[in-house]
Biopython code that builds the backbone (N, CA, C, O; Angstrom):
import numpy as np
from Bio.PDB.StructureBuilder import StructureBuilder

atoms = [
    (1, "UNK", "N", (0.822, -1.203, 0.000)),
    (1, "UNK", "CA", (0.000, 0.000, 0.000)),
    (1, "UNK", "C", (0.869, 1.272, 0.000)),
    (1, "UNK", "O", (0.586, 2.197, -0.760)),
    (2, "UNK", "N", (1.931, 1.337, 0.844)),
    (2, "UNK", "CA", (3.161, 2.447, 0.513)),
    (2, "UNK", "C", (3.274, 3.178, -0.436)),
    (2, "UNK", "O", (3.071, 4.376, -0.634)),
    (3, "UNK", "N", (3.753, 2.028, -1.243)),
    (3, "UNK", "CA", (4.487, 1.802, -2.903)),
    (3, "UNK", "C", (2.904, 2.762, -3.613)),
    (3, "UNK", "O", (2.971, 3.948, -3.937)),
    (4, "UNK", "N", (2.025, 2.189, -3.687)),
    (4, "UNK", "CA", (1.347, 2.698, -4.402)),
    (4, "UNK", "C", (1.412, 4.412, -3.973)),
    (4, "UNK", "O", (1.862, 5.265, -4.737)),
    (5, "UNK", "N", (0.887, 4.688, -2.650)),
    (5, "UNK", "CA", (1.035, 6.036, -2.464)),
    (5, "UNK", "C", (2.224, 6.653, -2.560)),
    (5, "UNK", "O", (2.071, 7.872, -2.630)),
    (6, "UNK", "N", (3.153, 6.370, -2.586)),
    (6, "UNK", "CA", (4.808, 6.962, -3.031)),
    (6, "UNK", "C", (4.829, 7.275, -4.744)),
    (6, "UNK", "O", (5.130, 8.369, -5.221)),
    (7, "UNK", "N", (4.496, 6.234, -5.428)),
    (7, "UNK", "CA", (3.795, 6.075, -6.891)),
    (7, "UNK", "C", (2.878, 7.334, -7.069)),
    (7, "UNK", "O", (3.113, 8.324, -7.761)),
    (8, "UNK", "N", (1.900, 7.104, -6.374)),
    (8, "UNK", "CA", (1.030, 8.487, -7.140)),
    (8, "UNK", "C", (1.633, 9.979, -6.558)),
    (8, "UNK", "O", (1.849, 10.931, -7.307)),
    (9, "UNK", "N", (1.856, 10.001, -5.137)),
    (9, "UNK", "CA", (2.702, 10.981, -4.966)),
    (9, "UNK", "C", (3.601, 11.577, -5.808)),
    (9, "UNK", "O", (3.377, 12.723, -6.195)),
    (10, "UNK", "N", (4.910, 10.790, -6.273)),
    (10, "UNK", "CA", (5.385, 11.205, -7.144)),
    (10, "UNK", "C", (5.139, 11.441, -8.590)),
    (10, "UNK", "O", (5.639, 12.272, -9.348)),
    (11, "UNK", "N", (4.087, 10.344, -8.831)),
    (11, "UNK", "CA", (3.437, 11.215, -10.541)),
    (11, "UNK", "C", (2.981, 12.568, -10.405)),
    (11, "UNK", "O", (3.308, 13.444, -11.206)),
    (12, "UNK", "N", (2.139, 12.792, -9.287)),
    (12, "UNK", "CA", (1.485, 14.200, -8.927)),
    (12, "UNK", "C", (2.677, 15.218, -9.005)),
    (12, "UNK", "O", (2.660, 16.220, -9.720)),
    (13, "UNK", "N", (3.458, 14.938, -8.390)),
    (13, "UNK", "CA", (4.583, 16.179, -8.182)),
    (13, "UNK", "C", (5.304, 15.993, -9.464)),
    (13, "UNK", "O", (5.795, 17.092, -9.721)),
    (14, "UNK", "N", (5.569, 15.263, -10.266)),
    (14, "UNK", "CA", (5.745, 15.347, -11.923)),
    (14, "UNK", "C", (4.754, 16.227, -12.556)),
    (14, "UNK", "O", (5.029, 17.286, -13.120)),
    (15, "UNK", "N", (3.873, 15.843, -12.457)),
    (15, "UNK", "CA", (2.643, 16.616, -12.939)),
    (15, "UNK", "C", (2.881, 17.912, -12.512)),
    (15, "UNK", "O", (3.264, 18.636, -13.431)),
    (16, "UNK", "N", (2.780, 18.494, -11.356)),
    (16, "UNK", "CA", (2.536, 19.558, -10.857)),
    (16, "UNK", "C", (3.903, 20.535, -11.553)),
    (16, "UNK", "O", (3.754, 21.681, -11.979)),
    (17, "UNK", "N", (5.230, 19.767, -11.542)),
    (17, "UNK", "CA", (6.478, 20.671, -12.042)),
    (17, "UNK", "C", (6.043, 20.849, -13.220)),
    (17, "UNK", "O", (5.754, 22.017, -13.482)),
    (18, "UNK", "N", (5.789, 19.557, -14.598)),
    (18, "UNK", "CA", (5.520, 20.160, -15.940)),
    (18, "UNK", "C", (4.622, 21.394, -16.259)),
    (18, "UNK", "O", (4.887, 22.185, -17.165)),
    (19, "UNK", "N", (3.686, 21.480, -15.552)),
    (19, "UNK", "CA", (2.447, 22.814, -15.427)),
    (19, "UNK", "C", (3.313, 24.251, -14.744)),
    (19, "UNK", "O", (2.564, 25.198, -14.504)),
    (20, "UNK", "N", (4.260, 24.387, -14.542)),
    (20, "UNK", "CA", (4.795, 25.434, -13.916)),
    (20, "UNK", "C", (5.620, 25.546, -15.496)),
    (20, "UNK", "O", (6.230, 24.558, -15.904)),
    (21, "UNK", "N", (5.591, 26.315, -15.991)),
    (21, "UNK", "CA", (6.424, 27.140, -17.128)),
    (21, "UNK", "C", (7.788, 27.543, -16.570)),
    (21, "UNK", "O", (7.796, 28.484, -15.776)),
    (22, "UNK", "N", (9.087, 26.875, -16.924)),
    (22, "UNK", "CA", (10.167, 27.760, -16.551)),
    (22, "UNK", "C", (10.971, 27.991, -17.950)),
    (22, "UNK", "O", (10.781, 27.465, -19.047)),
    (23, "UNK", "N", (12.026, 29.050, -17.500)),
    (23, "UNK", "CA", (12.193, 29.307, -18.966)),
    (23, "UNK", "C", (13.437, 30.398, -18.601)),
    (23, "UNK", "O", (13.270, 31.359, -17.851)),
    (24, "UNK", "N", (14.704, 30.072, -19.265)),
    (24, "UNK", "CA", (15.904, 31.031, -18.902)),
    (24, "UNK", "C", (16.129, 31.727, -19.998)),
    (24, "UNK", "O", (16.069, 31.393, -21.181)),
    (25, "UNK", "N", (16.539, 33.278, -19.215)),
    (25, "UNK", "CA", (17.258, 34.532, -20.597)),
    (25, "UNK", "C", (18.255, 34.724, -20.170)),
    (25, "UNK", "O", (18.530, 34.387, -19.018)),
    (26, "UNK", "N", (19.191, 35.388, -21.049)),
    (26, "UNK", "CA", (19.944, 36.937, -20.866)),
    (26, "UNK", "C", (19.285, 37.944, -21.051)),
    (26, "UNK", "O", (18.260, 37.869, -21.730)),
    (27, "UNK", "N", (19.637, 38.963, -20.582)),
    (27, "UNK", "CA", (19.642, 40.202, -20.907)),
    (27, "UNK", "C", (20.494, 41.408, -20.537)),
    (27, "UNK", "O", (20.432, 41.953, -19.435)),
    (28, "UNK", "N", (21.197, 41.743, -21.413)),
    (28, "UNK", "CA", (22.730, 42.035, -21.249)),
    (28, "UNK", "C", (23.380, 41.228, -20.191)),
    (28, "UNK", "O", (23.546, 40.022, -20.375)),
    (29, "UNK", "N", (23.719, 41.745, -19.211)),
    (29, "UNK", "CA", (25.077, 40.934, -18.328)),
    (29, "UNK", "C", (23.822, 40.881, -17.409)),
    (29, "UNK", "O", (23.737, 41.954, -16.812)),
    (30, "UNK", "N", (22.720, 39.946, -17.042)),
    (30, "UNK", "CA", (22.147, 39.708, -16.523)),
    (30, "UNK", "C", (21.208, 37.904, -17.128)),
    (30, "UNK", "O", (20.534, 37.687, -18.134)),
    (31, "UNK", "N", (21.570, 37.055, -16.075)),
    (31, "UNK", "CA", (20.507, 35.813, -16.047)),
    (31, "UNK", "C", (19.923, 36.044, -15.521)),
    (31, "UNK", "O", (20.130, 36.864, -14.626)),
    (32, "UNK", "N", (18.489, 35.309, -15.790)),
    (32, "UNK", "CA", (17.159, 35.778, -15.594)),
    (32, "UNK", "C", (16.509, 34.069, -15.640)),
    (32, "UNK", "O", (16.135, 33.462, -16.644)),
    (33, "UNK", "N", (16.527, 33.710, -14.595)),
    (33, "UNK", "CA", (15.477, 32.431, -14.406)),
    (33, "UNK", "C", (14.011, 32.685, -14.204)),
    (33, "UNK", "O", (13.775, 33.079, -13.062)),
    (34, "UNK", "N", (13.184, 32.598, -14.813)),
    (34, "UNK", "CA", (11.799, 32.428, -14.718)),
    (34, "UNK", "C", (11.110, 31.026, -14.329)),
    (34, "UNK", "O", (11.564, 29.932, -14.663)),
    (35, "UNK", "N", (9.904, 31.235, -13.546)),
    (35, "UNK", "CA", (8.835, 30.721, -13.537)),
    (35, "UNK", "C", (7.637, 31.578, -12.866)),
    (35, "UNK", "O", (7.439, 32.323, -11.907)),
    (36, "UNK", "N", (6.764, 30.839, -14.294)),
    (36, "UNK", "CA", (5.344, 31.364, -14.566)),
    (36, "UNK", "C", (4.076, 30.917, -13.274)),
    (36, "UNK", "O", (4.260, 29.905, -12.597)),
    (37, "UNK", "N", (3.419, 31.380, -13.162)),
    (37, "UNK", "CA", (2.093, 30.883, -12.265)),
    (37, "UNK", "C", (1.563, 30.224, -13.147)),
    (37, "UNK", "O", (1.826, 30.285, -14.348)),
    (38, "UNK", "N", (0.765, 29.534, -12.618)),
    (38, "UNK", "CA", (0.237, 28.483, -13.353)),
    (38, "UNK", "C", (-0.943, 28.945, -14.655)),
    (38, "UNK", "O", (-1.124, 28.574, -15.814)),
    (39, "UNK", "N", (-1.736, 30.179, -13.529)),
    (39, "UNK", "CA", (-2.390, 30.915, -14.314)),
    (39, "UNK", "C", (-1.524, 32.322, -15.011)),
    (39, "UNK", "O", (-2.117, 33.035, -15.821)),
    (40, "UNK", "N", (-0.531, 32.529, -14.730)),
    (40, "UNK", "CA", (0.538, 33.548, -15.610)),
    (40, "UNK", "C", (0.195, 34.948, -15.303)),
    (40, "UNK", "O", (0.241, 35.902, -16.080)),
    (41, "UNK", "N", (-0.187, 34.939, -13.946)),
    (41, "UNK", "CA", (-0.710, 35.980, -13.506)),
    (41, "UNK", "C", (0.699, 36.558, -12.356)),
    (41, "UNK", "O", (0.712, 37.505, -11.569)),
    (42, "UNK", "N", (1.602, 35.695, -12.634)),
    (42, "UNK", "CA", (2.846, 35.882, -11.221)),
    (42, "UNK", "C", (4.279, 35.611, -12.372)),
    (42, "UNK", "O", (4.097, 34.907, -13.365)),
    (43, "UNK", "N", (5.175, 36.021, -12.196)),
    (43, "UNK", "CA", (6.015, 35.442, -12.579)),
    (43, "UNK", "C", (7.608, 35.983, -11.360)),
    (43, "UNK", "O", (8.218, 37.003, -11.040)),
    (44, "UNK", "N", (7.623, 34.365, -11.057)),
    (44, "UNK", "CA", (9.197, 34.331, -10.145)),
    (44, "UNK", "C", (10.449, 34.445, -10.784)),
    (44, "UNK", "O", (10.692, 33.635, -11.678)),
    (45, "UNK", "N", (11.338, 35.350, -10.478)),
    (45, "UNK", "CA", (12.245, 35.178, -10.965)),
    (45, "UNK", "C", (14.036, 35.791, -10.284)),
    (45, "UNK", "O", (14.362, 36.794, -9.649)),
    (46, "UNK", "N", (14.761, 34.701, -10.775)),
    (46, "UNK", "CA", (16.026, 35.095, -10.300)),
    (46, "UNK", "C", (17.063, 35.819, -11.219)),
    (46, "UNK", "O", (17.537, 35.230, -12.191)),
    (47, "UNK", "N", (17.426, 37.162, -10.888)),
    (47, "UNK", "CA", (17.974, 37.988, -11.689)),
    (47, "UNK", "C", (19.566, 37.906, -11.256)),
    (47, "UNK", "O", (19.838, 38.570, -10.256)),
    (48, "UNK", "N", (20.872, 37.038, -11.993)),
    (48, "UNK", "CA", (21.609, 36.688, -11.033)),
    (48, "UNK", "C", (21.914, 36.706, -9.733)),
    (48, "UNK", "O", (22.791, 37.317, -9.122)),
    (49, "UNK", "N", (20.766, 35.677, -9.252)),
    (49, "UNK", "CA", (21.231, 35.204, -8.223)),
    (49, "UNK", "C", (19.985, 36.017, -6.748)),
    (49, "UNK", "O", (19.924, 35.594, -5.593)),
    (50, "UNK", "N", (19.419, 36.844, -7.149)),
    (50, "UNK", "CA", (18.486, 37.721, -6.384)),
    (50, "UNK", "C", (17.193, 37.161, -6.385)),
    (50, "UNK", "O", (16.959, 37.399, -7.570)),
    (51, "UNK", "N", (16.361, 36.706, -6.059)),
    (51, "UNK", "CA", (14.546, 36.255, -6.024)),
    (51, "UNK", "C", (14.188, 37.799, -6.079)),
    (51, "UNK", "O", (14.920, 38.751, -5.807)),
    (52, "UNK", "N", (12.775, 37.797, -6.532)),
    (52, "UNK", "CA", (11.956, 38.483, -7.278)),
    (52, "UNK", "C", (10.364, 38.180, -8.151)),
    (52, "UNK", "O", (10.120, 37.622, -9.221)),
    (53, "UNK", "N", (9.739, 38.651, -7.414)),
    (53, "UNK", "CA", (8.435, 38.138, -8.009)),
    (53, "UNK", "C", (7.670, 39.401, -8.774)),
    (53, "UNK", "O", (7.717, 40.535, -8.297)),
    (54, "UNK", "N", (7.114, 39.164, -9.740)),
    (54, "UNK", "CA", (6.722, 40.018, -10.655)),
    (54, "UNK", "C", (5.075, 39.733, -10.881)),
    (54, "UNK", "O", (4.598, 38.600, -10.831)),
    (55, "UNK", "N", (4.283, 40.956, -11.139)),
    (55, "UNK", "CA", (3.222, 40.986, -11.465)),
    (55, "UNK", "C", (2.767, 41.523, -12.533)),
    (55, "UNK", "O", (3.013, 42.666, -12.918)),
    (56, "UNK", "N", (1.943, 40.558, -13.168)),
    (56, "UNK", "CA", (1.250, 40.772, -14.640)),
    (56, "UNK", "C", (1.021, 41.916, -14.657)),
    (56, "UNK", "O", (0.911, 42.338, -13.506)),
    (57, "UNK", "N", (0.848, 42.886, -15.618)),
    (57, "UNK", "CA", (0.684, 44.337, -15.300)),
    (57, "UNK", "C", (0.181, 44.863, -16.758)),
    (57, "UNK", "O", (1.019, 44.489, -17.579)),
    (58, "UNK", "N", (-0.913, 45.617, -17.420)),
    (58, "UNK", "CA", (-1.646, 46.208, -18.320)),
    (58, "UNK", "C", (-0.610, 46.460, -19.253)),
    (58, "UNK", "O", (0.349, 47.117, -18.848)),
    (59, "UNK", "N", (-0.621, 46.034, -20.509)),
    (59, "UNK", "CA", (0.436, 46.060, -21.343)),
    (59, "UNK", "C", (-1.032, 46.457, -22.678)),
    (59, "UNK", "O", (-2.240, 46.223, -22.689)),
    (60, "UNK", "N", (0.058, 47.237, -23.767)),
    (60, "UNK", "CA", (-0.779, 46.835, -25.017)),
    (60, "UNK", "C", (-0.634, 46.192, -25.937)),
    (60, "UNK", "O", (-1.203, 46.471, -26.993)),
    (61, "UNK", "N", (-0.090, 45.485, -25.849)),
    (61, "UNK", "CA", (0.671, 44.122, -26.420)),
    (61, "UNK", "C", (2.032, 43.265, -25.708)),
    (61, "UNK", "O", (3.066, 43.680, -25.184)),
    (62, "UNK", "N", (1.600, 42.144, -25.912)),
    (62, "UNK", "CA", (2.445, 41.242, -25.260)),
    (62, "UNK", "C", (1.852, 40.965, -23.512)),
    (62, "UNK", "O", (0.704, 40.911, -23.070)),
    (63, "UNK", "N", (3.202, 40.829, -22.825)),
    (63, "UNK", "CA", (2.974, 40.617, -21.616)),
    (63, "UNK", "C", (4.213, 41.485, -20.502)),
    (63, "UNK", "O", (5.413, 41.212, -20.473)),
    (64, "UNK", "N", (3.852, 42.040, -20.064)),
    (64, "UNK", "CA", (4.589, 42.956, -19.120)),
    (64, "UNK", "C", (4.258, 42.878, -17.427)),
    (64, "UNK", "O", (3.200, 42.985, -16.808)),
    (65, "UNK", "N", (5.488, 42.671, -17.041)),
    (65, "UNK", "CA", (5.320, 42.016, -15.648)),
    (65, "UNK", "C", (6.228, 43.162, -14.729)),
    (65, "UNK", "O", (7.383, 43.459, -15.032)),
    (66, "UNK", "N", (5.425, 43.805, -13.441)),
    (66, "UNK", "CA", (6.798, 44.419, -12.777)),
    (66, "UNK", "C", (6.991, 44.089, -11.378)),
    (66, "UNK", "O", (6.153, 43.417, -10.776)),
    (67, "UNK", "N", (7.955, 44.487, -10.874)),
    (67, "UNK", "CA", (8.446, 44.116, -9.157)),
    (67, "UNK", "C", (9.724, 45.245, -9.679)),
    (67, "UNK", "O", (10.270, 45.718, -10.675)),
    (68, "UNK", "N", (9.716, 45.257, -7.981)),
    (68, "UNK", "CA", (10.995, 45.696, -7.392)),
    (68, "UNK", "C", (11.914, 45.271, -6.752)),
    (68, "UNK", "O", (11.606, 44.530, -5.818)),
    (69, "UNK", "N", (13.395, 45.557, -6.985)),
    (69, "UNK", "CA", (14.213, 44.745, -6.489)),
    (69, "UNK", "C", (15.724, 45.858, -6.098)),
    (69, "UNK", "O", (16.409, 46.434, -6.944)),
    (70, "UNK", "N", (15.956, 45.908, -4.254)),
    (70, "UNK", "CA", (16.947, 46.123, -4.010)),
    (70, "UNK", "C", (16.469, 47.884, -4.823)),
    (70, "UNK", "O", (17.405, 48.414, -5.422)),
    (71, "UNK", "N", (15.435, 48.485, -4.814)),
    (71, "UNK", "CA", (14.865, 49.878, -5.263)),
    (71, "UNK", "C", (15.193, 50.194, -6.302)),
    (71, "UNK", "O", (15.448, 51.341, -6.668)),
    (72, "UNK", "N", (15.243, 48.921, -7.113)),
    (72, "UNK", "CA", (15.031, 49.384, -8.507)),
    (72, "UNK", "C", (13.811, 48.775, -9.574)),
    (72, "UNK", "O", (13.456, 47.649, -9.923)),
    (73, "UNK", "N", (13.516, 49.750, -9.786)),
    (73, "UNK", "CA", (12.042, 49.198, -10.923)),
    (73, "UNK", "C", (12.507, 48.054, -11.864)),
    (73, "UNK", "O", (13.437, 48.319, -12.626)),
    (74, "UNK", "N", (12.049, 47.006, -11.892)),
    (74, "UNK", "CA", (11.923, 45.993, -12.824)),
    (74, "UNK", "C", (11.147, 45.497, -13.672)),
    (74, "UNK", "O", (10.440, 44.615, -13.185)),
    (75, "UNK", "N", (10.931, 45.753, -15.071)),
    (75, "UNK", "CA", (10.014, 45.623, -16.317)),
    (75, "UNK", "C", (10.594, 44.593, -16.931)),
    (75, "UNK", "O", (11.810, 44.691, -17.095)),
    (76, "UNK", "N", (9.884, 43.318, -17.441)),
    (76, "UNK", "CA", (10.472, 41.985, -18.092)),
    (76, "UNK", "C", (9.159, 41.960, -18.955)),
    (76, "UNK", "O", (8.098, 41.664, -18.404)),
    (77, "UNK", "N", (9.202, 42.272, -20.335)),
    (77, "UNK", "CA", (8.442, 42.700, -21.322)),
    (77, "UNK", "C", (8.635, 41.505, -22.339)),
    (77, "UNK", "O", (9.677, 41.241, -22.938)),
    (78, "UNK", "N", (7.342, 40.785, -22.424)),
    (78, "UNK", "CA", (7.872, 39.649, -24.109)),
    (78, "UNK", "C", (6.349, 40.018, -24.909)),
    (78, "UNK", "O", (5.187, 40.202, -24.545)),
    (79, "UNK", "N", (6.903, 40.008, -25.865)),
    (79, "UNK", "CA", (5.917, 39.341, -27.170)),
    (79, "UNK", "C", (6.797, 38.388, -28.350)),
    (79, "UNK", "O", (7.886, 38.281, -28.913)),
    (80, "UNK", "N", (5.229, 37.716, -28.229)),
    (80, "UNK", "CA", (5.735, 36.557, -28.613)),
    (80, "UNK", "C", (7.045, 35.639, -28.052)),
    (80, "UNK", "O", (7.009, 35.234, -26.890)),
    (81, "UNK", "N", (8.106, 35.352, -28.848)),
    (81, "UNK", "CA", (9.437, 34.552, -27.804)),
    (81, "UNK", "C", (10.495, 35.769, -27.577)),
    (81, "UNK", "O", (11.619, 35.505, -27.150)),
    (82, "UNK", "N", (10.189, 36.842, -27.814)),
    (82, "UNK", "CA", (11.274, 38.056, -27.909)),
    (82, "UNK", "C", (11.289, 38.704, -26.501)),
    (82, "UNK", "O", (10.245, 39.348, -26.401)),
    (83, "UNK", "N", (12.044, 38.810, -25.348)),
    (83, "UNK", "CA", (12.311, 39.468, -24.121)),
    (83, "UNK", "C", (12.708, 40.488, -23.904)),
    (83, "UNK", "O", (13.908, 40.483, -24.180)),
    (84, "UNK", "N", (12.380, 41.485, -23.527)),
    (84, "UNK", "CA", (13.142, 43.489, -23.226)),
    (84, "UNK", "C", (13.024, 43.523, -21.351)),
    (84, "UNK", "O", (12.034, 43.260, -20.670)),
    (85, "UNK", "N", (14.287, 43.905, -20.930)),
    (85, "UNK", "CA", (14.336, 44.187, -19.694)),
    (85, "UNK", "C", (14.421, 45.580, -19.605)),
    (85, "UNK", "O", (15.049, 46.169, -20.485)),
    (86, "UNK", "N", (13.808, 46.321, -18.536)),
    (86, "UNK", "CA", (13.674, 47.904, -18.393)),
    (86, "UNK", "C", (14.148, 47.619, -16.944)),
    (86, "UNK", "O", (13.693, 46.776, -16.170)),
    (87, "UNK", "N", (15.202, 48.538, -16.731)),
    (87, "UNK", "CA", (15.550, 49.067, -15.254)),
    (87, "UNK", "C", (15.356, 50.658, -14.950)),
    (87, "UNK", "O", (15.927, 51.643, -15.418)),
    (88, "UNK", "N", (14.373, 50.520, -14.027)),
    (88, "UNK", "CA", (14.047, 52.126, -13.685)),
    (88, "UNK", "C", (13.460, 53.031, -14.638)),
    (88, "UNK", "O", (13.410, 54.225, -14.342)),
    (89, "UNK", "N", (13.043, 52.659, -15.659)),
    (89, "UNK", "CA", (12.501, 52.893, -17.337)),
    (89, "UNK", "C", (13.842, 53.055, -17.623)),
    (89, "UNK", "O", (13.593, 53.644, -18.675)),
    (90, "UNK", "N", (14.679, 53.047, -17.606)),
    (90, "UNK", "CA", (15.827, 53.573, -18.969)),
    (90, "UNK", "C", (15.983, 52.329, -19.797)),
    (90, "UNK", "O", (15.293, 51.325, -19.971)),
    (91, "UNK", "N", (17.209, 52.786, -20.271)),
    (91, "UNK", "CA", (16.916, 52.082, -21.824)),
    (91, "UNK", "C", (17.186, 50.714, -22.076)),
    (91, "UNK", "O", (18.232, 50.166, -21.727)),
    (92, "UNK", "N", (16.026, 50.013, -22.828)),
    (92, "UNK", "CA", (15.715, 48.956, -23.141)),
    (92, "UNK", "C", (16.723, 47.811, -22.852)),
    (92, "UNK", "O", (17.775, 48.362, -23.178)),
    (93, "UNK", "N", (17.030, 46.663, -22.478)),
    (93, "UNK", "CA", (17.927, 45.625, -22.462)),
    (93, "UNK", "C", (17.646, 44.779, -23.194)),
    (93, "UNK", "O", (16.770, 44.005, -22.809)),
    (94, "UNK", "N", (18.231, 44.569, -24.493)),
    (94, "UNK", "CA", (17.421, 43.300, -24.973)),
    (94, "UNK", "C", (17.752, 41.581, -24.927)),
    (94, "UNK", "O", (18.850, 41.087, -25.184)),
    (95, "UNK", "N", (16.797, 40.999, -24.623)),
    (95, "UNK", "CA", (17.337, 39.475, -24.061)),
    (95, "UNK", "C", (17.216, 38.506, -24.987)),
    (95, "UNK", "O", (16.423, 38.653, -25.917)),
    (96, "UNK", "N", (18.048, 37.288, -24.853)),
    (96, "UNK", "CA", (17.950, 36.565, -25.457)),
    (96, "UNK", "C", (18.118, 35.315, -24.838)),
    (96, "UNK", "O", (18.018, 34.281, -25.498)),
]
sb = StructureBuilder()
sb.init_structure("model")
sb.init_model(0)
sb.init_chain("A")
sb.init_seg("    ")
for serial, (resi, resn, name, xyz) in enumerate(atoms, 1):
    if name == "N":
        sb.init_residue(resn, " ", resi, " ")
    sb.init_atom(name, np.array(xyz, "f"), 0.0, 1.0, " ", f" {name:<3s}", serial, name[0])
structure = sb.get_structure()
């Protein structure tokens, strides 16, 4: 009886990681680890090496997410597979 619940336990938590979207950039001299909410309404992320959580935020195209980090404004902007990082609004970072 264990075995079985260890079994589905761990399919579940398989399950549960594939449904989390993760997904790594650059952008200039910056890594950028992401993960998405499930509903893509959150996005976590490590900006070398710093945590940071970001919120979906009114864009007119694409998807634009912001947080703050260490008092600086953070904008992580995609459309489509293309990534732009904004620090503090200045100028654009583009990621890849």
């Amino acid at each position: 009886m264990k075995k079985i619940l260890l079994c589905t336990l761990a399919v579940f938590t398989l399950v549960a990681c594939e449904r989390a979207p993760k997904s790594n950039i650059i952008c200039g001299d910056y890594n950028i680890q992401m993960n998405f909410s499930e509903d893509g309404s959150m996005l976590h992320a490590i900006i070398n090496g710093d945590d940071l959580d970001l919120t979906l935020a009114p864009s007119a195209s694409g998807a634009r997410y912001v947080g703050v980090l260490n008092d600086t404004n953070v904008t992580l902007w995609s459309k489509g597979d293309d990534w732009t990082m904004f620090l503090n609004d200045e100028d654009p970072i583009e990621c890849k």
